[in-house]
N, C-alpha and C positions, 0 to 999 in steps of 0.2 A: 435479452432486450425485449422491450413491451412497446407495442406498437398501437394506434389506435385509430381506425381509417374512419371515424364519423359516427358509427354504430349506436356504441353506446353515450352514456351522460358523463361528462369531466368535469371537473371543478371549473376548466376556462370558460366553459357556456356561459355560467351564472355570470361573470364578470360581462359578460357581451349584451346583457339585458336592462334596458334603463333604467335609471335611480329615478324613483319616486320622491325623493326628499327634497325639498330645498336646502340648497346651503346660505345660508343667514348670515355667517362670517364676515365677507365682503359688503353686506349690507352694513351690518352693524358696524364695519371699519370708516364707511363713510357718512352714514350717520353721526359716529362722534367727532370725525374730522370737521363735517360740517357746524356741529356744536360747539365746538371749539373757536372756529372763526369766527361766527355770530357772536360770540362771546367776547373777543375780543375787537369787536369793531363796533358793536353797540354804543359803544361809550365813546367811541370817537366819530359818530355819526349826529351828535349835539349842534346845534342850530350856532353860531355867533363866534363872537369875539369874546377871545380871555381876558374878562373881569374878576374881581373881587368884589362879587358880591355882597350887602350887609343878610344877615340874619333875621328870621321873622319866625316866631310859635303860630303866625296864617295858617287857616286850612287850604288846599292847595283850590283853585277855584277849575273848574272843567268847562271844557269848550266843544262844541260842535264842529266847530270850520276849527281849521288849524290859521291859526295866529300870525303876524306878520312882527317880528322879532325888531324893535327900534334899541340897537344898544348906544349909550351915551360914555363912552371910555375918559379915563384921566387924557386932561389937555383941552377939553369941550369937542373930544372927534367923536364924530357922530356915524353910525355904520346902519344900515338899513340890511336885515341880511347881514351878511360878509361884507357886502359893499361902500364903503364908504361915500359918505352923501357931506355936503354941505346946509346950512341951517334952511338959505333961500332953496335949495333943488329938494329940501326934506318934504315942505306945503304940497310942490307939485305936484312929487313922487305921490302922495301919500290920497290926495283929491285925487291921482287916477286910480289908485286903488279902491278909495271908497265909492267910485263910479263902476268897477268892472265887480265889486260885491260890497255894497252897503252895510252889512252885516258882519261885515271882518273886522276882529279885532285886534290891537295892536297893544303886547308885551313890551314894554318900557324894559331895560335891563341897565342900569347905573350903578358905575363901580362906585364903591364906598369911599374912595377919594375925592370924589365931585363933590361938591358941592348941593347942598338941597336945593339952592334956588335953581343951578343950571339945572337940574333935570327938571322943575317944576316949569322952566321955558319952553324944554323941549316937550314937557309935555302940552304946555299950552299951547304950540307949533301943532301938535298933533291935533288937538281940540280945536283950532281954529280950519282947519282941513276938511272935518264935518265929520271927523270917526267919533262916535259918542263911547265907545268899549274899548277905553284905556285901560292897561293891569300893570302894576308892577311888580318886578321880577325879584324874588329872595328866595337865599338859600334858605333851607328850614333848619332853623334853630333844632342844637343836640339835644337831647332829651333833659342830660344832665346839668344842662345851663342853667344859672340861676336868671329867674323872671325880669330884673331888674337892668339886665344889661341889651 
């Protein structure tokens, strides 16, 4: 039997001496867990109410301030936001907005069963509120559409 009181060097030393390395594993596990989530919540983090939108070959316009979202749904319900607004509470809503930033603008979004004139109301509703930066909302036309529809 071989006995070893300290003396000499054993292979258990080298194990007792800290690891210089990073281990990266555990990073890169929650790196893609985190990419993974972002991924799928991206798309469910979109502003409004489910319209069917119409189609437009627009190029998309960009903004500085982030937009105050006015969607006009089938039935003339009108939703400010998520929130559903009536035509009278729309003016108010919308002059206190243009008093706490002038310069905000407001994204029209009308489903394609409305009617053109209703949303041309609601947009005049906006217009008459004092916001001069009206845009309307479309989905961008497929590549493969033909031009005429």
């Amino acid at each position: 039997m071989a006995m070893s009181l300290g003396g000499g060097r054993d292979d258990d030393d080298e194990d007792a001496l800290p690891m210089a390395d990073m281990n990266v594993t555990p990073l890169v596990d929650v790196m893609l867990v985190l990419l993974i989530v972002f991924m799928v919540a991206a798309p469910l983090m979109t502003v409004g109410v489910p319209v069917n939108l119409p189609r437009s070959a627009a190029a998309r316009a960009a903004s500085s301030t982030p937009p105050l979202v006015l969607t006009v749904a089938p039935g003339n319900r009108l939703f400010l936001g998520e929130e559903p607004v009536t035509e009278e509470e729309l003016t108010t809503r919308l002059q206190a907005r243009r008093e706490a930033d002038p310069e905000a603008p407001v994204h029209v979004r009308g489903d394609r069963s409305v009617p053109y004139g209703d949303v041309l109301r609601v947009m005049g509703r906006v217009s008459r509120a004092g916001i001069a930066r009206v845009s309307l909302i479309a989905e961008a036309e497929p590549a493969s559409a033909a031009p005429g529809r």
